[in-house]
N, C-alpha and C positions, 0 to 999 in steps of 0.2 A: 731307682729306676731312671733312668738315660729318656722317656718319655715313650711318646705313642708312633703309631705308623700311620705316614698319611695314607689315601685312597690311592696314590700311586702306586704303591708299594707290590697294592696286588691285581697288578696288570701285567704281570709273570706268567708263566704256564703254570696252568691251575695243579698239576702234579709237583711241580716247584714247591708252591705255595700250600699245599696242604703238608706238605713233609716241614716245611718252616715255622707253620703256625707250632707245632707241638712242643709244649715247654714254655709257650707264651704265656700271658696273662690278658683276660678278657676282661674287660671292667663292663658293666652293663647297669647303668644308669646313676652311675656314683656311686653306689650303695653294696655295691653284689661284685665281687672279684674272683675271678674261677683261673684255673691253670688247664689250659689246652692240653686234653691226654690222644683224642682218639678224632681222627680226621677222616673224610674219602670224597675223591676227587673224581669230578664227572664234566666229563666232555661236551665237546656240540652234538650239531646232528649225524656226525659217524661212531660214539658213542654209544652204542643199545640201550645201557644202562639212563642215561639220562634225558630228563623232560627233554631237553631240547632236540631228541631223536622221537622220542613216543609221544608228547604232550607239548607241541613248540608253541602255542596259543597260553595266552590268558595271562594267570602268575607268573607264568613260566619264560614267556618273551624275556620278564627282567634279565636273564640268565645272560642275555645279548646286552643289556647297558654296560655302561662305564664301572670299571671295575671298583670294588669296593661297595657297591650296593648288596641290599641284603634282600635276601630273596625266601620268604618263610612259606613253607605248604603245609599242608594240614594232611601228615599219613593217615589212610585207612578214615579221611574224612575228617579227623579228632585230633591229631595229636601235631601239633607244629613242630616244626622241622626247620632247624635254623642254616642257614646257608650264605656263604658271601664269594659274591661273582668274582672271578678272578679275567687275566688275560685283553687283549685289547676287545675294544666296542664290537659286535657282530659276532663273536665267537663263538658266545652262548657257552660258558664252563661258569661250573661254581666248587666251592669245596665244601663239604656236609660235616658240622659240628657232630661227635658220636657219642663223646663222651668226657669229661671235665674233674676237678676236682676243687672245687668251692672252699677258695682259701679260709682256714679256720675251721677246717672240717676233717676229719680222720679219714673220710672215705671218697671213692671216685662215687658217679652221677654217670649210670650206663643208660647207653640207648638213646639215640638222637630226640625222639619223642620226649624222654626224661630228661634228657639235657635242656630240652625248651623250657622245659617247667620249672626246672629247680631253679633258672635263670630270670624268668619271672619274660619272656617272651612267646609273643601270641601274633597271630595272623596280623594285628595292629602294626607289628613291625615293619611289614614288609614293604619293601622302598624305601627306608632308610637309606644310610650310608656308613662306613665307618673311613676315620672319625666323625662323628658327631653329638651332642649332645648326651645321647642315651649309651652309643656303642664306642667305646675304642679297645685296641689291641699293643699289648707294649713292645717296643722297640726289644728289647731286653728278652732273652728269652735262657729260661731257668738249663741247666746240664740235663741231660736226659738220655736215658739210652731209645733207640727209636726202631722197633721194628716193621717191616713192609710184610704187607701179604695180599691175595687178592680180598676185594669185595665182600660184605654180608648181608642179607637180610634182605638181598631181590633176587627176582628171577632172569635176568638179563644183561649180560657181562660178565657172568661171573669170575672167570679165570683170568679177569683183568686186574694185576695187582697195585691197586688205586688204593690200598687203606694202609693208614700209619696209627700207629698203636706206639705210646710213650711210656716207658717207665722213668719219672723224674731220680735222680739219684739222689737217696738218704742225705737228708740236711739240709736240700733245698729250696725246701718252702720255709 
């Protein structure tokens, strides 16, 4: 691996930046190495789908920091929802981890919820950075075929086509 990406990196347009991430490598606290399958990307406050249109207060301000923070919510109250801001300061976009495949593992990790978990990330995250310490993302990013489609699993945006979906190619990992 060629190394990690700084926090600059993802100060891109957050649709940029989600279709990039796939095929990466997340490392999450030294220990735990997962391959980026399943992205989606949400906007500022013109946006429907995202906090920073319905819920611009609280957690959710992070969405407006310096890009490369991480911004973790808890869906349905419970289940952390791992996210890193993209695009310049004030924009308020982030990309939403969906779904992974945990190097050393036969199988993906569906559903942003299960994604937090199998990663071993919780509401404690949030305000991090990447890089740092606990998170980086590698420079390197594995051959992959990448399909676009719209949006899942909200009521708001829907026919916004912000999700990327990776099939790594055989032999890759």
């Amino acid at each position: 691996m060629a190394g990690w990406l700084a926090a600059s990196w993802f100060a891109a347009d957050v649709v940029t930046v989600a279709r990039e991430l796939i095929g990466r490598r997340l490392s999450v606290g030294g220990t735990t190495c997962a391959i980026i399958l399943e992205t989606e990307a949400y906007g500022g406050p013109d946006d429907s789908a995202s906090h920073a249109a319905f819920r611009p207060g609280g957690r959710a301000a992070l969405m407006a920091a310096e890009a490369g923070h991480i911004y973790v919510y808890a869906a349905y109250g419970v289940y952390p929802c791992f996210n890193i801001v993209t695009g310049p300061v004030g924009e308020a976009s982030a990309v939403l981890l969906r779904s992974v495949q945990i190097v050393g593992t036969p199988r993906s990790i569906n559903g942003p919820g299960r994604t937090s978990r199998a990663l071993g990330i919780s509401l404690a995250d949030h305000g991090r950075q990447v890089p740092d310490a606990r998170f980086s993302v590698s420079v390197d990013r594995l051959p992959c075929r990448i399909v676009q489609t719209p949006r899942i699993g909200i009521t708001r945006g829907v026919d916004v086509p912000w999700r990327f979906v990776g099939q790594v190619m055989a032999g890759a990992i």
